[in-house]
Phi, psi and omega in degrees: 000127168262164197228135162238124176285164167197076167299250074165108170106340161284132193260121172321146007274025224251357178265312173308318163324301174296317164326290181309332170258351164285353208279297201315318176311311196288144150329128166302138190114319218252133184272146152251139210227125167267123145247154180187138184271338219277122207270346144331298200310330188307318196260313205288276196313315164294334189274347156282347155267343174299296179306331185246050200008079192235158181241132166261128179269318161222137141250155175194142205347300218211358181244137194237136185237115198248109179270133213273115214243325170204000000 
């Protein structure tokens, strides 16, 4: 099961936040897909998976796809 966020107009940290409390509903294996326009998200959301060995799988312009790795 994938889960889509639609941060799109939330200003950081409110797109990470939200990322962090949908990944545990998902399956390990299972994506969660952010879109957020918020021009922060380019730089946050990778550097939140880096921190929480989460694998990004695409970012593209305003859509970020993060798969729940543990």
């Amino acid at each position: 099961m994938s889960v889509e966020l639609d941060c799109r107009g939330l200003l950081c940290p409110l797109p990470v936040i939200r990322l962090a409390k949908a990944l545990p509903t998902v399956a390990v294996g299972d994506t969660v897909t952010v879109l957020a326009d918020d021009p922060a998200a380019a730089t946050d959301i990778p550097a939140w998976c880096r921190m929480r060995s989460q694998e990004l799988v695409s970012a593209d312009s305003n859509s970020y796809v993060v798969r729940r790795v543990s």
